[in-house]
C-alpha positions in Angstrom: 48.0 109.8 98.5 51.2 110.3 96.1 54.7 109.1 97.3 56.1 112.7 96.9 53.9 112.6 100.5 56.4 110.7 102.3 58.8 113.8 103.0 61.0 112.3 105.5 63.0 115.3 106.6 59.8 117.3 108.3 58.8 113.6 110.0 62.1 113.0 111.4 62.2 116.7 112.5 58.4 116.9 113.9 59.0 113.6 116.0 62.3 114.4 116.9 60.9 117.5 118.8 58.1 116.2 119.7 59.8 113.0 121.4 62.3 115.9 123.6 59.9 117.8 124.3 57.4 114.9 125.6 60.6 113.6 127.4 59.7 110.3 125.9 62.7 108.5 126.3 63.3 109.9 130.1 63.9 106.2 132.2 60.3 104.8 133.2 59.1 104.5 136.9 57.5 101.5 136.2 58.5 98.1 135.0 61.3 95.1 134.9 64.4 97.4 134.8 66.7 96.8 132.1 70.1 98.6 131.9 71.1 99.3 128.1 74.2 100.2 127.2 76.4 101.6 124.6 79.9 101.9 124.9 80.2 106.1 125.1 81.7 107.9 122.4 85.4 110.2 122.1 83.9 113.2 121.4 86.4 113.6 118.3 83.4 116.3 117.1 81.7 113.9 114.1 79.7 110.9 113.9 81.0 108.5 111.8 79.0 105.6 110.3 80.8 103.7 113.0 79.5 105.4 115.5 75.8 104.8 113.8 76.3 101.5 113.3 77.4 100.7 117.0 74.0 103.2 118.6 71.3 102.1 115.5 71.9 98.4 116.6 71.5 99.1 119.9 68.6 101.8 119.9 66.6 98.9 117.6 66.9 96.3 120.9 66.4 98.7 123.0 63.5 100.1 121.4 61.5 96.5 121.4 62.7 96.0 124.9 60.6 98.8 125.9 57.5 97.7 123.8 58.0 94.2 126.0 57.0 96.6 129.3 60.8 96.5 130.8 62.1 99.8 132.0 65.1 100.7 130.1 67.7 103.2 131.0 69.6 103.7 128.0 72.0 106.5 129.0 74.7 108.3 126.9 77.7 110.4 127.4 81.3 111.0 126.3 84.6 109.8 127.2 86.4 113.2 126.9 90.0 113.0 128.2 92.7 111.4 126.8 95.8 111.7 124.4 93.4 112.2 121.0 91.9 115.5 122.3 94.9 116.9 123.5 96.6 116.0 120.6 94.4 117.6 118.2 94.3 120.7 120.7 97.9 120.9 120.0 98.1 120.4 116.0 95.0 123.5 116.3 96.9 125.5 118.5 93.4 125.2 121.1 93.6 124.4 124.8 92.1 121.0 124.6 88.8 122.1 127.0 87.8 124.7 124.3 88.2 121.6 121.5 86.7 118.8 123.6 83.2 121.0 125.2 82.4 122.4 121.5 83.0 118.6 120.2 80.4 117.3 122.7 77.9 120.3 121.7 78.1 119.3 117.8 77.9 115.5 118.2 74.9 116.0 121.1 73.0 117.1 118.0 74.6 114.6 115.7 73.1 111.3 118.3 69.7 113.3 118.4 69.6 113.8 114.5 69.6 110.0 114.4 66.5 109.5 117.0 68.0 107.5 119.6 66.3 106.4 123.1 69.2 107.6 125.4 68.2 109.7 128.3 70.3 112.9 128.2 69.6 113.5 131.9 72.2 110.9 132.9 75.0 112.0 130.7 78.4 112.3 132.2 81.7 113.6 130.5 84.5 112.5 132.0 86.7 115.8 131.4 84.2 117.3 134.2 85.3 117.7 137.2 82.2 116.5 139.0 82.8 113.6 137.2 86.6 112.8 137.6 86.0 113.9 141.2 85.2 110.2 141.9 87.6 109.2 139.3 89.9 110.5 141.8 88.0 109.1 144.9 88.4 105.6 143.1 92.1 106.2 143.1 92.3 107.0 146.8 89.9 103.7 147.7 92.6 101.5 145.4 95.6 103.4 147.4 94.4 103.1 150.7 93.4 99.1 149.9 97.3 98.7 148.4 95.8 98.1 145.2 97.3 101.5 143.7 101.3 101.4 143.8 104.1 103.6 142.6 107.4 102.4 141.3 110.0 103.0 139.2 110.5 100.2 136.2 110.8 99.3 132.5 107.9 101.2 130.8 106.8 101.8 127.2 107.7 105.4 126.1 106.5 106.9 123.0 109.0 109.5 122.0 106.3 111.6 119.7 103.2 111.2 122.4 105.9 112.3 125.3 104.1 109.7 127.1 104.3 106.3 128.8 101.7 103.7 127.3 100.7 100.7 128.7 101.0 97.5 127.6 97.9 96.9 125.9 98.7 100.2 123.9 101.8 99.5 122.0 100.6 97.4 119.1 103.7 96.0 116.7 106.4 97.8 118.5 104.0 100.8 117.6 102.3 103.2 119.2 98.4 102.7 119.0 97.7 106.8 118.6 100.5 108.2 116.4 102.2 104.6 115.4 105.9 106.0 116.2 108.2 103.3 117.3 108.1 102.7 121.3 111.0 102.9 123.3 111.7 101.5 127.1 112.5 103.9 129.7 113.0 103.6 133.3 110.5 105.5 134.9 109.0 106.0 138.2 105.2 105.3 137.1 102.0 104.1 139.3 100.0 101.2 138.8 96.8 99.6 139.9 97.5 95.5 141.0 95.3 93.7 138.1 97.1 90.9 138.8 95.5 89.9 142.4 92.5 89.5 140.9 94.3 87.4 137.4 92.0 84.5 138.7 88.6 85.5 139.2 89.1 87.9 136.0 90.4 84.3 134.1 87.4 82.1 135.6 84.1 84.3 136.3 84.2 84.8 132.1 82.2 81.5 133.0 79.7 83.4 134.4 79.0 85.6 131.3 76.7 86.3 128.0 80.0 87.2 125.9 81.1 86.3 122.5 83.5 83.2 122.9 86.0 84.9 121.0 86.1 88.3 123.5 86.3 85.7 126.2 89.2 83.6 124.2 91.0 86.9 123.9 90.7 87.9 127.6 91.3 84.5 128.9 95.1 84.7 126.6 96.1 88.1 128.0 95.6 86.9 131.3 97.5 83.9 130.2 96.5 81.3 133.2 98.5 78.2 133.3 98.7 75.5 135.9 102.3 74.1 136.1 105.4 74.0 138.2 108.5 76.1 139.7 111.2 73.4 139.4 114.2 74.7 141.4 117.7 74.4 139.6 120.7 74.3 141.6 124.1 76.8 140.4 127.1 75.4 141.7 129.1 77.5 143.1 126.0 80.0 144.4 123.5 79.2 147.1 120.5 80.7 145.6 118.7 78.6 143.1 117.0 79.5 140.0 113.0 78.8 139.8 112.0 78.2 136.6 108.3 78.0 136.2 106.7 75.4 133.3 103.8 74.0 132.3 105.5 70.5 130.9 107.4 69.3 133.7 107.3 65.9 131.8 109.6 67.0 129.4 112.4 68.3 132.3 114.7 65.2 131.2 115.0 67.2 128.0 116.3 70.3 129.2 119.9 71.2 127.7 120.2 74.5 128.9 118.7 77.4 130.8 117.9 81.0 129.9 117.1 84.1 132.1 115.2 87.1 130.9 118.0 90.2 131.2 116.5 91.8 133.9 116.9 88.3 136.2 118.2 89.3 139.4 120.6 86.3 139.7 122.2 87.9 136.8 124.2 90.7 139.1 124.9 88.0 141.4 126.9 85.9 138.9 128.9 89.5 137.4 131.6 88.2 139.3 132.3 84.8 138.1 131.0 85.2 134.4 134.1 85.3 132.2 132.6 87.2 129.8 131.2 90.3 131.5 131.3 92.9 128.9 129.8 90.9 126.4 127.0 90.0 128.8 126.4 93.6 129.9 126.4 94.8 126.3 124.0 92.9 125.3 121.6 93.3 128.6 122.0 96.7 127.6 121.1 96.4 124.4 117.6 94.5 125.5 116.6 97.3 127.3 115.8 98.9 124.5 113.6 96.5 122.4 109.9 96.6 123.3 108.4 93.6 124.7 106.2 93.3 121.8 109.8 93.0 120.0 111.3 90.5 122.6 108.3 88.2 122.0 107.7 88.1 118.2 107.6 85.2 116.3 109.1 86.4 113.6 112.2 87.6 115.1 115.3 85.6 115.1 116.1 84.8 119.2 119.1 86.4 120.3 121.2 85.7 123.3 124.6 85.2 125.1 125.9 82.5 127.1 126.9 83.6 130.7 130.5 81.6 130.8 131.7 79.9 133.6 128.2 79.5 135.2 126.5 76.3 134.8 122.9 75.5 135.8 122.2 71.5 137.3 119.1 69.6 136.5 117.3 68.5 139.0 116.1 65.6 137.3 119.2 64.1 135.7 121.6 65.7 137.9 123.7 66.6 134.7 125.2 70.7 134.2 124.1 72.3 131.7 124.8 75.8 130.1 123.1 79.5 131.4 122.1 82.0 128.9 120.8 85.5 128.7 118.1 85.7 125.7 115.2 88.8 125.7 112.7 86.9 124.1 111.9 85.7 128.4 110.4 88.5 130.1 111.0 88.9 133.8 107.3 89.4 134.8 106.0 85.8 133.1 106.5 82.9 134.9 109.9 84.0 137.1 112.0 85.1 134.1 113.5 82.1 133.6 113.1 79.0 131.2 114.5 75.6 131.0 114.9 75.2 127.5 113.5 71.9 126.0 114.8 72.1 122.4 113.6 68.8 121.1 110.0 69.8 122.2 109.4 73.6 121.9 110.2 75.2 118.3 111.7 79.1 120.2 113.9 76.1 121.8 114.6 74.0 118.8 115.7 77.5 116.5 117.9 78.5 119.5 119.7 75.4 119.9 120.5 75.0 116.5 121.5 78.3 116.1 124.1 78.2 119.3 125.3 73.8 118.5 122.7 72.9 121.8 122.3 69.4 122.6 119.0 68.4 121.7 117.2 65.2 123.4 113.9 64.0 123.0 112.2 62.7 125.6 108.3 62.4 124.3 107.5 59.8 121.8 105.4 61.6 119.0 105.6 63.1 116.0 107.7 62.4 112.9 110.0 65.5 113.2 111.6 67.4 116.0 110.3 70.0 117.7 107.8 67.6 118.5 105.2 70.0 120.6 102.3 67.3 121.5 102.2 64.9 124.9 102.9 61.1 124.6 105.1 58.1 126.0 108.2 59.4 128.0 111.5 58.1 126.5 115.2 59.0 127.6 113.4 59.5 131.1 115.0 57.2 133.6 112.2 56.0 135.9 109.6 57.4 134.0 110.7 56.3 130.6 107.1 54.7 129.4 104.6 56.8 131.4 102.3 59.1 129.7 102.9 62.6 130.0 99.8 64.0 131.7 100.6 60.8 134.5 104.5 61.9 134.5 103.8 65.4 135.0 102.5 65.0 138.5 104.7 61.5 138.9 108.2 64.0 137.9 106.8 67.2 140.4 106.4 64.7 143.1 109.4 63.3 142.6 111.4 67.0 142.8 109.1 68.0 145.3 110.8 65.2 147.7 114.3 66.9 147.3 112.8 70.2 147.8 113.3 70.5 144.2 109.5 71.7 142.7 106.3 73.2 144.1 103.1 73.0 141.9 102.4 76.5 140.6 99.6 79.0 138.8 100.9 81.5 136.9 99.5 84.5 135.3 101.0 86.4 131.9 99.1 89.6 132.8 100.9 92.4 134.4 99.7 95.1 136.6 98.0 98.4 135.0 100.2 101.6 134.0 98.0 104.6 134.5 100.5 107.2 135.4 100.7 109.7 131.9 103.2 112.5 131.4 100.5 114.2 129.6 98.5 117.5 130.5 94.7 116.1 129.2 94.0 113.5 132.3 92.6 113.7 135.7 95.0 114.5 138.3 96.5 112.0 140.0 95.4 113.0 143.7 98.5 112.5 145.6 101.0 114.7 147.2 104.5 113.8 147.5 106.3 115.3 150.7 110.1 114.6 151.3 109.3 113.6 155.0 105.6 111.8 155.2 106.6 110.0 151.4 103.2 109.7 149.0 100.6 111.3 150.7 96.9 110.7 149.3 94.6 113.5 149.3 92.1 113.8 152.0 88.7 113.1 150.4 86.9 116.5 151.1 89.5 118.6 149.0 88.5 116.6 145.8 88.4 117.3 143.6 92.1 118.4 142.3 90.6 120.5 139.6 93.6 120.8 136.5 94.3 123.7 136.2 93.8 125.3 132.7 97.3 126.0 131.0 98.5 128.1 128.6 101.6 125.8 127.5 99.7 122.2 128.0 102.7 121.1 125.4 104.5 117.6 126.9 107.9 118.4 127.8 110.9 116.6 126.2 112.2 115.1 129.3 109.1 112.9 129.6 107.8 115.4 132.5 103.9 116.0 132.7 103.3 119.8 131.6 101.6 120.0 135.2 104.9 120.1 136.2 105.5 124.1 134.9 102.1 125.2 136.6 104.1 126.2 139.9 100.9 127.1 141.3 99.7 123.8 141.1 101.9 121.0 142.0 103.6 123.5 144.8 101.5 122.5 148.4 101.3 121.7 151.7 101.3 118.1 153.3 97.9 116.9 154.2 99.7 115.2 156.6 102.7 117.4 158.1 101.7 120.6 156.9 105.2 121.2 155.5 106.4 122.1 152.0 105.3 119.3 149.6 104.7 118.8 145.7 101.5 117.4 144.0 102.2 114.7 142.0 102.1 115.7 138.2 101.1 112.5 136.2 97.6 112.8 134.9 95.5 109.2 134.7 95.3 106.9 132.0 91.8 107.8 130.4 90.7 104.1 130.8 90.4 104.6 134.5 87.6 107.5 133.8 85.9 104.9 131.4 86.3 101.8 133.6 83.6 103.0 136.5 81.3 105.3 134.2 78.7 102.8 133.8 77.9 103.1 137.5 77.7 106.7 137.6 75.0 106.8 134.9 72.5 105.6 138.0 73.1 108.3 140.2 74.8 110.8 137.5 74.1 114.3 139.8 74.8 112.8 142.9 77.8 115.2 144.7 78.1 113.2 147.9 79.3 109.9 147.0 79.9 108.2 143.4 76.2 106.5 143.4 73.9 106.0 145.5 74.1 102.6 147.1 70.1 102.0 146.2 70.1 103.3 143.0 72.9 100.9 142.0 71.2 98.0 143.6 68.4 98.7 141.1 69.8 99.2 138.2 73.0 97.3 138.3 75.0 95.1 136.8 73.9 96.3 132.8 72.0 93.7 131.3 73.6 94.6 127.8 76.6 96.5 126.7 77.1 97.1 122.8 80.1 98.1 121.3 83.3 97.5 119.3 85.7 94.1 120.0 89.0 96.4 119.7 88.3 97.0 123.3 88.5 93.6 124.6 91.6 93.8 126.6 91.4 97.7 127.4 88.2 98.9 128.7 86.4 95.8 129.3 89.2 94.1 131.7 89.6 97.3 133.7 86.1 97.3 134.2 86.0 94.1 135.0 89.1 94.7 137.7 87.3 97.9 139.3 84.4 96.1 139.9 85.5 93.4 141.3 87.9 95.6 143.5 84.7 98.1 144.5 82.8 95.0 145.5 85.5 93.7 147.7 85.5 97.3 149.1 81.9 96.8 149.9 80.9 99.3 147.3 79.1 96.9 144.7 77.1 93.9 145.4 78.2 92.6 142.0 81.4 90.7 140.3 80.7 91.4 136.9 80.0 94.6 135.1 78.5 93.8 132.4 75.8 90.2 132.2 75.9 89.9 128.0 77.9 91.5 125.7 77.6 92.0 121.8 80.2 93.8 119.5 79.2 95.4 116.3 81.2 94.6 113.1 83.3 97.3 111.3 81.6 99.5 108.1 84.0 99.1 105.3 84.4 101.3 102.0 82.4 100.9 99.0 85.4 99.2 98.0 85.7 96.7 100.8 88.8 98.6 101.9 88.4 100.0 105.7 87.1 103.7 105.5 90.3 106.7 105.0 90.0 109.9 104.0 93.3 108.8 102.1 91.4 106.6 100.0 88.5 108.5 99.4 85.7 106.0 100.9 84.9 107.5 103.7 81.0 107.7 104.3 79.6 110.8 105.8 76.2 110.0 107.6 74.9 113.3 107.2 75.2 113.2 103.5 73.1 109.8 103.8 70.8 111.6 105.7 70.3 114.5 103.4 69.6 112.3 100.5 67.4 109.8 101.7 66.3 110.6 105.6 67.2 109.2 109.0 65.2 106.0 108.7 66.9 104.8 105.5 70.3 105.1 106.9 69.1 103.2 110.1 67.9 100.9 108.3 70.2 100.0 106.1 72.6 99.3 108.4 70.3 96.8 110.5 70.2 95.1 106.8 73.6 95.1 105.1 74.8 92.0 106.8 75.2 90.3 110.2 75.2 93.3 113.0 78.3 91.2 114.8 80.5 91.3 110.8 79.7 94.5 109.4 80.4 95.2 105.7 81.3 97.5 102.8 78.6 99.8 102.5 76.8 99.7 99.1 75.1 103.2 97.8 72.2 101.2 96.3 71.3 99.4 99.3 70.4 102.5 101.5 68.3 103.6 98.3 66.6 100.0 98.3 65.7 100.5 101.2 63.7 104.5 100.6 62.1 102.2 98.2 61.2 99.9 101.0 59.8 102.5 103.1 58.2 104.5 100.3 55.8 101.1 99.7 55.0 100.8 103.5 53.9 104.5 103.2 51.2 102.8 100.1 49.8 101.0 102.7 47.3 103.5 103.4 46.1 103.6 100.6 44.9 100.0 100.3 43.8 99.3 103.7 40.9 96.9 104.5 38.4 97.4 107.9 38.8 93.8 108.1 41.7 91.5 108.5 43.3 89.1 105.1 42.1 85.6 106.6 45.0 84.5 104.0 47.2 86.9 105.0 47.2 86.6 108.8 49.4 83.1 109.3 52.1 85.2 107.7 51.3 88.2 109.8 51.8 86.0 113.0 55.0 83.9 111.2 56.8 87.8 110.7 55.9 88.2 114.2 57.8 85.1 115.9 60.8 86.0 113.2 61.5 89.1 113.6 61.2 89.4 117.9 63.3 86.0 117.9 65.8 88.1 115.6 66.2 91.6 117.1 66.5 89.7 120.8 69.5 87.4 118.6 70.8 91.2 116.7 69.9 89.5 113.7 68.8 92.9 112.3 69.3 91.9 108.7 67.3 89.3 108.8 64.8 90.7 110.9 63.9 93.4 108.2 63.9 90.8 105.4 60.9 89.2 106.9 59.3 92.9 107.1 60.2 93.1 103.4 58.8 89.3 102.7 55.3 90.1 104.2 55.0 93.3 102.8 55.1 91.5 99.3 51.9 89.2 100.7 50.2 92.6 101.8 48.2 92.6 98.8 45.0 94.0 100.5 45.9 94.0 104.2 43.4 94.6 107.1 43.9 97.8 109.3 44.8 95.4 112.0 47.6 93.9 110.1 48.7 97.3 108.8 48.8 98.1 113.1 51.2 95.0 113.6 53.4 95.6 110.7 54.0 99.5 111.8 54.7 98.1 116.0 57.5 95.4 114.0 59.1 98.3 111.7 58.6 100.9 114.7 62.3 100.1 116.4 63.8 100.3 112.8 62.5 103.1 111.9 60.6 105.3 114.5 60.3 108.6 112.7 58.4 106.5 109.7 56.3 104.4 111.7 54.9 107.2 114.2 53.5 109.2 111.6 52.1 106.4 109.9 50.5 105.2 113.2 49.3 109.1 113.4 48.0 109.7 110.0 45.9 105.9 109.8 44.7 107.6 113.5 45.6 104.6 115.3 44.7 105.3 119.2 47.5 106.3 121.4 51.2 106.7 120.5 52.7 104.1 118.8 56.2 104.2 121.5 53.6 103.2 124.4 51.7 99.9 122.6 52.8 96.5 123.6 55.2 94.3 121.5 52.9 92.3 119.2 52.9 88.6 119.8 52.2 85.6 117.9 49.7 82.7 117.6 51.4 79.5 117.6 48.1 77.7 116.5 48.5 80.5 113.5 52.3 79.5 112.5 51.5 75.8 112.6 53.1 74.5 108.8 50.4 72.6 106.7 52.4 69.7 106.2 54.7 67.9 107.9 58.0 65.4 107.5 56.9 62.3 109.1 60.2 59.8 109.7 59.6 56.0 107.9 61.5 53.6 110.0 61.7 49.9 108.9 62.2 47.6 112.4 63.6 50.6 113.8 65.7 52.1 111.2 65.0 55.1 108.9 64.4 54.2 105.3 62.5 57.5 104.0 60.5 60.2 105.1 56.7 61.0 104.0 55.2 64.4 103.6 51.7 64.5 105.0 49.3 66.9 105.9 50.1 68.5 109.7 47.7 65.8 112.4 47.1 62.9 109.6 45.6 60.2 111.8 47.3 57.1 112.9 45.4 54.6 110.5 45.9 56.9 107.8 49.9 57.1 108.6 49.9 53.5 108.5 48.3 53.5 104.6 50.7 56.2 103.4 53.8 54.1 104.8 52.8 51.3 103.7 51.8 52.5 100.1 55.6 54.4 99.9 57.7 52.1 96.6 60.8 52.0 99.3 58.6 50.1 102.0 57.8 47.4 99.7 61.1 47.3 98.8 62.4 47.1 102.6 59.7 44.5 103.5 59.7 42.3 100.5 59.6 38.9 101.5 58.7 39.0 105.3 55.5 39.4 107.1 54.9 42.7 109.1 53.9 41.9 113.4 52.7 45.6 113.2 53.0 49.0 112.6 53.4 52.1 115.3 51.9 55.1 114.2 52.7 58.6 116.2 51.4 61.5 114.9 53.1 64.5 112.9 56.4 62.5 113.7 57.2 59.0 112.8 56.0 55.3 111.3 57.5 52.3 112.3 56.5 49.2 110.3 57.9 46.2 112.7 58.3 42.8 110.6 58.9 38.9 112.1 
């Protein structure tokens, strides 16, 4: 057979059709169910090497998983509203329907051009609205629980987007879709309550298969901390300012106090602050900085002091000055501070900057601020106690007076969905001026949007639903009276953050699943995608979960049992991929040159699945190379199995199923690579095992090869191979020299040496008779294949 043989364009093609027509990868009826999962795709209309690299990873695991015998459901879909689409809709002058649907019709053939598992019969689009139906019915079940709210408060507005983001979406004072600068607004927005579940999203990460690091970044934007409110007194005012901290040891210390400028004891005090205007200017002037702003490290902390109001310490009993500073935000802690210069560097710069007093009162540290716990000094009774003691000794002590309460606070803040945008799924409520906010009875959902011929946002911030007359003009579901739909459109994370439960029951028009078919297949046993979505997606889903199971929806806390990301493709030049730069890598291209197998490949091969890497042109065509000597095989094929050969068989085996379960893909395939080299003269049988290990790399290759060597059956239906221990056994092992109990040296010796024979080689080894030079030995203990231990008088 010549190599010009291996034409890998008509094999990818034949199996491809063969595999769809077959249904192959339909979900089994039989077998330990395992739910795999990819995270869904934008349908932005190409697949980029991204996208590969995230679904090849994941199609090689779950490939072997159903070689094992499990029943995987590996579904796909796309994530089709959203900001992006209508965006580009606008720039194309298309309604962003037309854009999305033709999007999702190229890149269905894109996935199947790279041979994936995913069963197409459970795809959802989100943009549908048999889908966003139950989007919507998982609106009115957060409503009717008080766990969907509307109000009117500071919100990030992107003046170019026309839209209010969320937190979690303004990145640098930036928006994350078009990077213009965000502003604050006042805007009447709704929101889903995250933070009543803050805890059990902060401690159930316990509970888990996730990257440390995805749980580290989760855990800090929940920001749990265990501390105090300490109550400080304002003379001449009877309400008291709480100030919640986590180092009540260092109260003693506290020169001053600052309130965030939205504090409400702020219009309290207008009338005895000396300096109003200046206080009110600059109040002002904070409601314009985003909080990403307020909070940077970077930035020099502004603030005023509120004159002629003083603050009293509860601990000392001495007044102390008031300020108003934006770098404290109203919804951490209570939105107010006691500064602690000596022992907090925002403090320390602050002082300094505004001639504070600044008094140290922990012992540590050469330099002030001196961050660290130690001895209290400059403490009156609790001068000499240790800080983690005088923490609770100092709460006590307040608590007495009335003074402190032990506290857990949370950093995260409730969820904006409400967007001013036309590209979203209806928010199904209905506003009426004498029933108030009115939720949409169940069995006229879905509120289908209607399709617009001006979807533009408007420049008062308004959602473009709000000029479809026809639309938001209705009747009260409750009063039957004149009433308005409300025009916001959802946050597209809401479609995303339940889509994984759809996929069991994905035609199902009477409720959002069926309650038995999620009881099978649920929670996912693995979810694969990118770490940029750590505190978007994955903490929604995490919330809606947790809120449907309370609902007595889900019988489940957590969505998703073990997690992996992918890394991130880079240039050629190690710079991340631009069309700017010129680096960009088209798979396509990849795939014209040197087939669908080479690509997926060799991108289980250029580096650690979790890191990603710059792709290299050469590596994709070592790898053709690769392939192109596997398809040799045939030609020098034995009836009989290598005797030699098959320890290194069985050692490939145990290597590379301990490596695609760990998505060590590259180093999975340089085993392949390393026993191919020792197939000198392989058996058929070996020639088998290889094509079952390579098969979840490259399932095109490997099927025809199985076909043309007429192997029985169908290579996607044989069994996982598995290894021989006995087989892998090394030759030789280290055996451990110990001298009255201590190790001296280590011996090489053949794998089961017997005891007396141990005792001769450690005794004959030049640092023994060093060791025992001199003394008499009371005897030696021999254990086999591990150690010697020569015991002297």
């Amino acid at each position: 057979m010549t190599l010009m043989e291996y034409n890998s364009r008509e094999i990818e093609k034949k199996w491809q059709e063969y595999w769809e027509r077959k249904e192959v990868y339909k979900t089994p009826e039989k077998g330990e169910k395992f739910y795999h999962l990819v995270m869904f795709p934008y349908p932005s209309g190409d697949l980029h090497i991204g996208h590969w690299y995230n679904f090849v990873g994941g199609d090689v695991y779950a490939r072997k998983k159903r070689m094992e015998g499990y029943r995987v459901m590996s579904p796909i879909g796309f994530d089709a509203f959203g900001l992006p689409a209508e965006n580009a809709a606008i720039k194309r002058n298309i309604h962003p329907e037309e854009w999305t649907h033709k999007n999702i019709e190229r890149m269905r053939d894109q996935i199947r051009a790279m041979g994936p598992v995913y069963d197409w019969e459970r795809e959802v689009v989100t943009c549908s609205p048999d889908y966003y139906k139950w989007t919507q019915w998982l609106f009115l079940k957060l409503f009717k629980k008080g766990l969907a709210y509307k109000k009117k408060a500071p919100a990030n507005f992107c003046p170019s987007c026309l839209t209010v983001l969320a937190n979690e979406q303004v990145v640098e004072g930036l928006c994350e879709r078009c990077d213009a600068s965000v502003e604050q607004k006042e805007i009447e927005q709704w929101l889903f309550n995250v933070r009543k579940y803050a805890d059990e999203l902060d401690s159930a990460l316990e509970e888990v298969d996730w990257p440390e690091r995805t749980k580290a970044m989760q855990r800090n934007w929940i920001g749990k901390s265990e501390g105090a409110v300490i109550k400080f007194p304002i003379p001449g005012f009877q309400s008291l300012v709480d100030v919640f901290t986590t180092r009540p040891d260092t109260i003693f210390g506290a020169t001053y106090l600052v309130l965030s400028p939205e504090h409400p004891f702020l219009k309290e005090a207008k009338g005895k602050m000396e300096n109003t205007e200046e206080v009110e200017e600059y109040i002002e002037k904070a409601k314009n900085r985003s909080e990403r702003e307020r909070i940077s490290e970077e930035k020099e902390k502004t603030g005023v002091e509120i004159k002629g109001v003083k603050a009293v310490n509860p601990a000392n009993k001495e007044e102390i000055p008031v300020f108003v500073a934006d770098y404290v935000l109203m919804h951490y802690g209570t939105g107010a501070i006691m500064a602690v210069p000596a022992h907090d560097k925002r403090d320390f710069s602050f002082a300094e900057k505004h001639e504070l007093p600044i008094t140290r009162v922990i012992s540590g540290g050469e330099e002030l601020p001196y961050e660290g716990e130690g001895e209290l000094v400059n403490s009156g009774d609790f001068t000499g106690v240790y800080s983690d003691k005088a923490k609770e000794e100092i709460v006590n002590f307040l608590e007495k007076g009335e003074r402190a309460e032990k506290k857990t606070s949370y950093k995260i803040r409730d969820w904006l969905i409400s967007r001013q945008r036309y590209w979203g799924a209806p928010i199904p409520v209905v506003h009426c001026s004498k029933c108030g906010s009115v939720p949409v009875p169940e069995e006229d959902l879905p509120v289908e949007l209607p399709s617009l011929k001006d979807f533009s946002p408007t420049k008062e911030g308004r959602s473009p639903l709000a000029k479809a007359e026809e639309f938001y003009k209705t009747a009260c579901p409750e009063c039957g009276e004149e009433a308005e739909r409300e025009t916001d459109t959802m946050d597209t994370f809401v479609c995303s953050s339940w889509y994984y439960i759809r996929y069991t029951d994905p035609k199902n028009e009477k409720e959002f699943a069926n309650r038995e078919k999620i009881d099978e297949w649920l929670p996912v046993d693995i979810y694969i995608g990118g770490a940029e979505h750590t505190v978007l997606h994955l903490l929604y889903s995490r919330f809606v979960t947790k809120a449907l199971r309370d609902m007595g929806y889900l019988s489940f806390s957590e969505p998703f049992q073990k997690l992996r990301h992918q890394g991130i493709i880079l240039g050629a030049d190690g710079q991340k991929m631009s069309k700017s730069k010129g680096n960009v890598v088209d798979p396509a291209k990849e795939v014209e040159k040197y087939g669908v197998d080479s690509v997926r490949m060799y991108l289980c091969f250029m580096g650690p699945y979790e890191q990603g890497g710059p792709w290299d042109p050469q590596g994709v065509k070592g790898v053709r190379r690769f392939l192109e000597r596997v398809w040799k095989l045939r030609e020098v094929t034995q009836e009989k199995d290598d005797e030699d050969l098959e320890k290194e068989v069985h050692k490939a085996i145990k290597k590379v199923t301990e490596d695609i379960e760990g998505m060590r893909f590259n180093t999975a395939i340089s085993a392949l690579m390393t026993l191919l080299n020792e197939m000198k003269k392989p058996g058929k049988g070996q020639v088998k095992t290889f094509l079952l290990l390579l098969f979840p790399f490259a399932p095109h290759f490997a099927s025809e090869m199985w076909s043309l060597m007429d192997f029985e059956g169908e290579i996607e239906e044989k069994e996982w191979p598995h290894y021989d221990k006995e087989k892998i056994k090394e030759e030789e092992v280290t055996v451990v020299l110990q001298i009255d109990g201590k190790t001296r040296d280590t011996l090489l010796l053949k794998r089961d040496t017997q005891e007396e024979e141990l005792e001769k080689a450690a005794l004959a080894n030049e640092k023994t008779k060093k060791w025992i030079e001199g003394k008499s030995i009371k005897k030696v203990i021999a254990i086999k294949n591990k150690l010697v231990n020569i015991v002297t008088k």
